[in-house]
N, C-alpha and C positions, 0 to 999 in steps of 0.2 A: 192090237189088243182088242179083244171081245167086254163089249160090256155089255151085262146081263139087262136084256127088258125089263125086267120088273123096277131095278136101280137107277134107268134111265130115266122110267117114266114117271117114280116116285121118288124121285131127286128131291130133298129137304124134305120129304116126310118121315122121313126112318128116324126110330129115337136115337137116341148119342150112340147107344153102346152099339146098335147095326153099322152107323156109319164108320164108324172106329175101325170093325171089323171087315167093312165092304175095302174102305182106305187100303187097309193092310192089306185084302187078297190083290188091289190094282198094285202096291207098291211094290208085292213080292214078284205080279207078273214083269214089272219095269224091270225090278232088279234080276232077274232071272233073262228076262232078253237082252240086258244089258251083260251081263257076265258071258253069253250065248255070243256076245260079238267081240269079246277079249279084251273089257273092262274091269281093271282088277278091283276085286272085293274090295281092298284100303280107301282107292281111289271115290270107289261108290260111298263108300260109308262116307267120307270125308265132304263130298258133294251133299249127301241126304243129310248130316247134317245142319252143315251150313243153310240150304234151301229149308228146311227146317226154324230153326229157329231165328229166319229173316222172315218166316210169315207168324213165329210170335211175336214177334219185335213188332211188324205191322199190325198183329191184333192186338195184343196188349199195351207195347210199350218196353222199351227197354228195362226199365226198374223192377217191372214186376217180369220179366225173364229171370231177370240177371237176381232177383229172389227164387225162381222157380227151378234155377240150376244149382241153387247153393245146397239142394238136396239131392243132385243126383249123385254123388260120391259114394253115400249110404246108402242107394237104389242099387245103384252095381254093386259094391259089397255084401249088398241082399242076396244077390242073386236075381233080379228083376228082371235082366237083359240077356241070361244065361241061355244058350240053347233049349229048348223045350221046357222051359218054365215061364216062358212069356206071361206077365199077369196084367194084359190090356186092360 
C-alpha cells in the first residue's frame, strides 16, 4: 500500500473532514487488495465492522456506541450507506 507524502508527513495535522477522507481512500485500497486475494465482500464487511466499532468501544465507551448505533436503522433507510451517495 502506497501512502502518499504529504499524509505521512503531516500525520494529525489534517482537519477531521481530510482525515475521514484520506481514512476511506486507505480503507478502499485494503478492501480492494483484499477482494484481489479472494476475500468475500460479506466476509470483509463483517470483519470492518466488528474492527470498527471495537476501536469506538475503546474510544468512547460502550454506552455511548451502543447510543450511537440506535440511529443507524434510519441512516440506512436514508440512504446513507447506498452506493454513490456516500455522505461522510
Amino acid at each position: 500500500m502506497n501512502h502518499p507524502a504529504s499524509l505521512t508527513f503531516a500525520r494529525g495535522l489534517l482537519p477531521d473532514q481530510e482525515q475521514k477522507q484520506a481514512a476511506l481512500g486507505y480503507l478502499n485500497e485494503a478492501w480492494a487488495e483484499a477482494r484481489h486475494d479472494g476475500v468475500d465482500g460479506d466476509c470483509l464487511a463483517q470483519a470492518s465492522l466488528f474492527a470498527a466499532f471495537a476501536e469506538l468501544v475503546r474510544t468512547y465507551g460502550e454506552d455511548a456506541v451502543a447510543k450511537f448505533v440506535e440511529g443507524l436503522p434510519a441512516r440506512v433507510r436514508n440512504g446513507e450507506f447506498s452506493t454513490g451517495l456516500a455522505k461522510q
